[in-house]
N, C-alpha and C positions, 0 to 999 in steps of 0.2 A: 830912416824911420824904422823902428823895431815895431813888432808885430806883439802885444796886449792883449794878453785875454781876461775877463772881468768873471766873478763864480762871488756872487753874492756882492758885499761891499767887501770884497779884496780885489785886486786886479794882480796878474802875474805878469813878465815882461818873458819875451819865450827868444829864443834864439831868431836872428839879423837871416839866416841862410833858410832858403825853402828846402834843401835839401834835410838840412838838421831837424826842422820843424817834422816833415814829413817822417823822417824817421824815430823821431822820440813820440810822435802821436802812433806810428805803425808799435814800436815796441810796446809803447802803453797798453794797448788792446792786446796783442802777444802773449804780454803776460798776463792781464787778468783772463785771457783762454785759461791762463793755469792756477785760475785762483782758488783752488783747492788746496795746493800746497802750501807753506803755513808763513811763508814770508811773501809772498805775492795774494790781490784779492780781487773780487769782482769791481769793486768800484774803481779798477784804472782802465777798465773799456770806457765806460761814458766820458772818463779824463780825456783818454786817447783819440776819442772822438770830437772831442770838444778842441784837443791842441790843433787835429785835421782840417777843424772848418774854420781855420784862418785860410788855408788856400784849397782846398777844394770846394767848387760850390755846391754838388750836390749835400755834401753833409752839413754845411752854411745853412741848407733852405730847412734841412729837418731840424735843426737848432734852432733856428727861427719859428718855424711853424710850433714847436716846443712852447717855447717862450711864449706865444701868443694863447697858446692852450693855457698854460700854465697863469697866465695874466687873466685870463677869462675866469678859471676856475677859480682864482682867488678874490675876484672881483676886483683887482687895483687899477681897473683903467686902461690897461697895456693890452689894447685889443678888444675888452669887453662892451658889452652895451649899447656900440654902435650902429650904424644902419643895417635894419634887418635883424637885431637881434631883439628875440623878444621877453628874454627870461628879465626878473625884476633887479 
């Protein structure tokens, strides 16, 4: 079974090894450190982050917690309106 990450209605298929995985998420953030220089940018830390929480679960739960914010704020159901929440 390969390890799928989903970024809107795309999904990407990531490398079979946790050790590859880990290291193409650790590079990712690596280089957006460096995204000042003109061929690397900020946007491949949250990448990097994102390839990580296939197998670490601290960064699993802040992806989640993400997603559930981000479902609330838009209002589509994914988290929002439920018990206890009072906004309309």
């Amino acid at each position: 079974m390969s390890a799928k990450i989903r970024l809107g209605n795309w999904k990407f298929e990531l490398p079979r090894s946790r050790l590859i995985r880990m290291a193409l998420g650790l590079a990712l953030i690596a280089g957006g450190l460096l995204g000042f220089l003109p061929v690397l940018g900020f946007w491949m830390i949250p990448l990097g982050l994102l390839v990580l929480s296939v197998d670490l679960p601290i960064v699993r739960r802040w992806r989640r917690r993400l997603e559930v914010w981000w479902g609330r704020r838009r209002g589509n159901g994914n988290g929002g309106n439920g018990a206890g929440d009072t906004r309309p």
